[in-house]
N, CA, C and O of each residue as an XYZ file, in Angstrom:
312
protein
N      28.300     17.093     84.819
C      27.276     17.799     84.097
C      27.813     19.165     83.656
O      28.488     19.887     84.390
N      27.472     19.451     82.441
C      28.020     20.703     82.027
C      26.863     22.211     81.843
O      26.944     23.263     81.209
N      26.093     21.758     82.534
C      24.900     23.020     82.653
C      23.826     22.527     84.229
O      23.912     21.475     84.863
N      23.032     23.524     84.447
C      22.224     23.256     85.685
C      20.823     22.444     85.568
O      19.767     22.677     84.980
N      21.210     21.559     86.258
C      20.103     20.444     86.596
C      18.997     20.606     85.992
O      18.341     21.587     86.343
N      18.447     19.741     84.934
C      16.691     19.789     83.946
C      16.202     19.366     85.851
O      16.823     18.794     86.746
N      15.059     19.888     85.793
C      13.909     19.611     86.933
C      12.692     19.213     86.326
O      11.835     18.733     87.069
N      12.436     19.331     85.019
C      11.470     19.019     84.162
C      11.050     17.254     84.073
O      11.965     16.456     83.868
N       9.646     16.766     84.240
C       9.689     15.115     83.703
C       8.805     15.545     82.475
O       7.778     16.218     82.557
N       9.518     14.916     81.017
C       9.391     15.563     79.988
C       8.484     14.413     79.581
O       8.851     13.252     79.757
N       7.105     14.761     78.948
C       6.267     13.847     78.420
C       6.709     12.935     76.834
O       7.416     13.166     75.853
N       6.051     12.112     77.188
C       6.576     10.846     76.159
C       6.716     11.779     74.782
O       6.608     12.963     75.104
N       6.890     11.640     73.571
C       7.243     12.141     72.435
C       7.873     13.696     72.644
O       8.190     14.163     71.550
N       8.120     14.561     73.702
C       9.019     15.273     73.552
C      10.670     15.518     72.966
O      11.509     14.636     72.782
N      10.779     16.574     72.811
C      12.198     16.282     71.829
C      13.356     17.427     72.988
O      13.335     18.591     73.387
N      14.033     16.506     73.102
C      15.513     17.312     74.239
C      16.584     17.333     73.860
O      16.695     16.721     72.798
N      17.553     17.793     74.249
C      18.698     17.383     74.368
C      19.581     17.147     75.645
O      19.528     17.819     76.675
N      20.260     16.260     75.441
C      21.511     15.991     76.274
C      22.484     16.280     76.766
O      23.313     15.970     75.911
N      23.183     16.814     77.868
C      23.395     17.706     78.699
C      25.274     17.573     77.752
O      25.836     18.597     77.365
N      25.864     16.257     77.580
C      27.085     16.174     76.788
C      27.076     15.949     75.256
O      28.111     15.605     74.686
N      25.736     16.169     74.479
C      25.192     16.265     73.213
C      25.667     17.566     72.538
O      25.290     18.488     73.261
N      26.348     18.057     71.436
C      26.070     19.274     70.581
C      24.777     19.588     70.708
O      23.810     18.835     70.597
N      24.806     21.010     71.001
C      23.289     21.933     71.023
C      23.108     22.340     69.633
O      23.398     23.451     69.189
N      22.447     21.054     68.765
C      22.393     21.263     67.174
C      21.137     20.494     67.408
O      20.860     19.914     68.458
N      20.351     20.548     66.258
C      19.110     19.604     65.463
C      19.081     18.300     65.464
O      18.250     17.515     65.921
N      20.550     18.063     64.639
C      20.888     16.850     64.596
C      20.840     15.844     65.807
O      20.376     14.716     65.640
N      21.329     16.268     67.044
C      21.570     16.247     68.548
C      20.103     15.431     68.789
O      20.098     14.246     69.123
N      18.913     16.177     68.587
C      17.579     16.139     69.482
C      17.500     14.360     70.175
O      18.042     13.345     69.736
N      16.876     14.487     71.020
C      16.616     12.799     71.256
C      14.703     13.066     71.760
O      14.248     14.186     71.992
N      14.146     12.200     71.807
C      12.933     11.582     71.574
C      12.631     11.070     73.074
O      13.368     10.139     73.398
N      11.675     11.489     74.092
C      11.493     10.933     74.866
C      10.377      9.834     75.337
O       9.367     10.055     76.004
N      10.753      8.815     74.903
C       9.526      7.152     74.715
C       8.932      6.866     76.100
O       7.747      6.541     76.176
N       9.638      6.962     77.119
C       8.726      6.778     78.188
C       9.507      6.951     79.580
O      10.099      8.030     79.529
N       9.768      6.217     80.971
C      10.545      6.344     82.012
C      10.490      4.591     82.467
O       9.522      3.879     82.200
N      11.222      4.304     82.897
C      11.285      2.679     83.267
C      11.050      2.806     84.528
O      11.376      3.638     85.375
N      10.194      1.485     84.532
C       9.147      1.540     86.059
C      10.168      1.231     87.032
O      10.100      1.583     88.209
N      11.175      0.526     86.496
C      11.776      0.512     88.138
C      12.877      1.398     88.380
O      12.972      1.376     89.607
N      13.469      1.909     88.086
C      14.451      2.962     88.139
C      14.398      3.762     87.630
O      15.446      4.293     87.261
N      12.801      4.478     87.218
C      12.499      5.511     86.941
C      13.445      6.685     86.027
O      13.146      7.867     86.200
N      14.484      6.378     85.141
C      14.969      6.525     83.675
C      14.392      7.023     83.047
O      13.307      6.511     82.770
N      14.716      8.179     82.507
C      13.975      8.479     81.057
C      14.346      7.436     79.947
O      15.395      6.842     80.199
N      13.879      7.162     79.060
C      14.095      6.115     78.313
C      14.194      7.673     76.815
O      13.282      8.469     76.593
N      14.956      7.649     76.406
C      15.063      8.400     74.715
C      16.061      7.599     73.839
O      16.936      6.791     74.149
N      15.560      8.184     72.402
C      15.991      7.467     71.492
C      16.209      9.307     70.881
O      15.643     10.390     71.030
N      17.608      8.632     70.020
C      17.558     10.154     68.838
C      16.732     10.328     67.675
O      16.168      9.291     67.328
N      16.504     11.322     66.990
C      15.298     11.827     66.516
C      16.221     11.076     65.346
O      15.739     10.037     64.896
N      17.400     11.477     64.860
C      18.028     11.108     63.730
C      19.157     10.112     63.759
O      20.288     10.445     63.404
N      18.904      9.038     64.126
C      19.731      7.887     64.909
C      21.078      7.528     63.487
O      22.117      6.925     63.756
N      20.795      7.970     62.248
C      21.731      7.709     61.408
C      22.937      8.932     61.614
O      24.004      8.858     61.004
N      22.731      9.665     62.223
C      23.998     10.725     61.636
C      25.559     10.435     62.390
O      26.624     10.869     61.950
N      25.403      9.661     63.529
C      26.496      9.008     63.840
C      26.015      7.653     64.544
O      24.984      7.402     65.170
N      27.306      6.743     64.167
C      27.790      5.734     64.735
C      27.062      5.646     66.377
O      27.043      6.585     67.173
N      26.484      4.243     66.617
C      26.401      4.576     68.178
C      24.935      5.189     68.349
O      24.379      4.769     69.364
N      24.033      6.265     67.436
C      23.189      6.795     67.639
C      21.880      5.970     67.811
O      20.820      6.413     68.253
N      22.188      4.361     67.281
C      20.518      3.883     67.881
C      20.465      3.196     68.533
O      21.470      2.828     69.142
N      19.153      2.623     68.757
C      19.041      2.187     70.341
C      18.316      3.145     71.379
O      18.080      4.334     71.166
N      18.046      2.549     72.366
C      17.498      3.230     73.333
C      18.481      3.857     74.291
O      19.607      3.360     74.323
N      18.225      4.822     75.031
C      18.948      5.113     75.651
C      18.463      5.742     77.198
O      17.895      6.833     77.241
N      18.678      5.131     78.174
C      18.413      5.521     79.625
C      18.843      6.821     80.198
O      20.071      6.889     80.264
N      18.237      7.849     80.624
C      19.397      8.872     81.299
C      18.295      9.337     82.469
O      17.079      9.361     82.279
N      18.939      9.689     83.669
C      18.292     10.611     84.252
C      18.166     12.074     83.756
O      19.117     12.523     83.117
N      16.930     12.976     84.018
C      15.660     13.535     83.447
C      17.378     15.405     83.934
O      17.802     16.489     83.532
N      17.493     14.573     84.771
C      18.901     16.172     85.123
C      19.595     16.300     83.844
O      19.662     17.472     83.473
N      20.028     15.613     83.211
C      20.445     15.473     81.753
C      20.096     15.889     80.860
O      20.787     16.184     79.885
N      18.649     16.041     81.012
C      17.878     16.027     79.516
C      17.204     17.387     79.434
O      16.251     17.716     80.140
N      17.777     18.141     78.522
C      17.364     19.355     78.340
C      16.437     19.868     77.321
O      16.116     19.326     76.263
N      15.938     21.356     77.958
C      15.015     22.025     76.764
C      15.951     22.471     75.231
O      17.075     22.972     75.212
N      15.294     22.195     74.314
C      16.467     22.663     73.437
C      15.993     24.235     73.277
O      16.894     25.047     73.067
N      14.887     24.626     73.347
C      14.775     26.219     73.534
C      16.003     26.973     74.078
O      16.380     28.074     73.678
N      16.428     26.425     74.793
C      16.821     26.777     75.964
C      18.813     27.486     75.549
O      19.631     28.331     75.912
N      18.567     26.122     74.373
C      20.352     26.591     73.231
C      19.778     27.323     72.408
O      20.620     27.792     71.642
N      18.474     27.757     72.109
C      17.866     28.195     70.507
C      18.468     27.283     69.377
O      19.080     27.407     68.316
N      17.850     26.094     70.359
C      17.556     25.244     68.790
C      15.861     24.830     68.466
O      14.931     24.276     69.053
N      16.077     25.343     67.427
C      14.429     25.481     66.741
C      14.479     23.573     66.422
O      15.282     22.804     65.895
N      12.986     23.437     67.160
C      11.703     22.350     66.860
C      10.993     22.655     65.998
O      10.354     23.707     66.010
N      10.942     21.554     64.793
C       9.873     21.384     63.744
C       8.858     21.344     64.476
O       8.819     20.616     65.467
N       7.658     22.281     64.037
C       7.001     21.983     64.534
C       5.962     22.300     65.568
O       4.755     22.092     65.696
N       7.220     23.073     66.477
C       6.854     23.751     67.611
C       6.837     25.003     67.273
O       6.538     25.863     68.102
Protein backbone atom coordinates (compact mmCIF):
# COMPACT_ATOMS: atom_id res chain seq x y z
CA UNK A 1 0.00 0.00 0.00
CA UNK A 2 1.31 3.30 -0.84
CA UNK A 3 -0.64 5.65 1.64
CA UNK A 4 -2.46 4.97 5.20
CA UNK A 5 -5.22 2.62 5.53
CA UNK A 6 -9.07 4.10 4.11
CA UNK A 7 -11.14 3.12 7.50
CA UNK A 8 -14.10 4.51 5.68
CA UNK A 9 -17.17 1.82 4.29
CA UNK A 10 -17.98 4.06 1.39
CA UNK A 11 -21.74 4.06 0.37
CA UNK A 12 -22.91 2.54 -2.88
CA UNK A 13 -22.54 5.29 -5.76
CA UNK A 14 -19.62 7.01 -4.11
CA UNK A 15 -16.66 7.99 -6.21
CA UNK A 16 -12.81 6.97 -4.81
CA UNK A 17 -9.83 6.26 -5.70
CA UNK A 18 -7.38 3.53 -5.55
CA UNK A 19 -4.60 3.39 -3.39
CA UNK A 20 -2.09 2.20 -6.85
CA UNK A 21 -4.46 4.43 -9.25
CA UNK A 22 -3.10 8.06 -10.57
CA UNK A 23 -4.66 10.71 -8.22
CA UNK A 24 -6.42 12.20 -11.49
CA UNK A 25 -10.34 12.35 -12.56
CA UNK A 26 -9.82 10.05 -14.99
CA UNK A 27 -8.67 7.47 -12.07
CA UNK A 28 -12.20 7.82 -10.02
CA UNK A 29 -13.92 4.34 -9.54
CA UNK A 30 -17.66 3.98 -8.57
CA UNK A 31 -18.60 2.15 -5.54
CA UNK A 32 -21.75 -0.54 -6.56
CA UNK A 33 -21.97 -2.36 -3.48
CA UNK A 34 -19.74 -4.98 -0.98
CA UNK A 35 -20.10 -8.85 -1.62
CA UNK A 36 -21.94 -10.70 1.00
CA UNK A 37 -19.50 -13.15 1.51
CA UNK A 38 -16.19 -11.67 1.63
CA UNK A 39 -17.32 -8.50 2.27
CA UNK A 40 -15.30 -6.61 -0.92
CA UNK A 41 -16.02 -3.47 -2.05
CA UNK A 42 -17.24 -4.17 -5.39
CA UNK A 43 -16.23 -0.71 -7.86
CA UNK A 44 -16.29 -0.15 -11.29
CA UNK A 45 -14.41 3.06 -12.98
CA UNK A 46 -16.34 6.11 -13.56
CA UNK A 47 -14.60 6.24 -17.12
CA UNK A 48 -13.93 2.57 -17.96
CA UNK A 49 -12.80 3.67 -21.68
CA UNK A 50 -9.63 5.61 -21.00
CA UNK A 51 -7.52 2.53 -20.62
CA UNK A 52 -7.30 -0.96 -21.60
CA UNK A 53 -8.34 -3.30 -18.67
CA UNK A 54 -10.62 -0.45 -17.19
CA UNK A 55 -14.04 -2.44 -17.30
CA UNK A 56 -15.53 -4.74 -15.40
CA UNK A 57 -16.04 -4.96 -11.92
CA UNK A 58 -13.62 -4.81 -9.64
CA UNK A 59 -13.23 -6.27 -5.91
CA UNK A 60 -10.86 -4.46 -3.44
CA UNK A 61 -10.72 -4.17 0.15
CA UNK A 62 -12.28 -0.72 1.49
CA UNK A 63 -8.08 -0.02 2.94
CA UNK A 64 -7.52 0.68 -0.73
CA UNK A 65 -10.10 2.80 -1.58
CA UNK A 66 -9.64 6.30 -1.08
CA UNK A 67 -11.17 9.84 -0.58
CA UNK A 68 -10.23 11.67 -3.64
CA UNK A 69 -10.53 15.01 -1.58
CA UNK A 70 -8.01 13.85 0.06
CA UNK A 71 -5.33 14.24 -3.50
CA UNK A 72 -7.57 17.46 -4.37
CA UNK A 73 -9.19 15.86 -6.93
CA UNK A 74 -12.37 17.75 -7.57
CA UNK A 75 -15.94 15.65 -7.85
CA UNK A 76 -18.53 16.74 -10.31
CA UNK A 77 -20.82 17.50 -8.46
CA UNK A 78 -19.77 17.54 -5.07
Amino acid sequence: MNYEANITLWRRGALVLHDKDRKEQDMLMVVQGYHRETGQCITRYLHPDYLPGMRGRFSNDVKVLHDPARFGVQVEGA
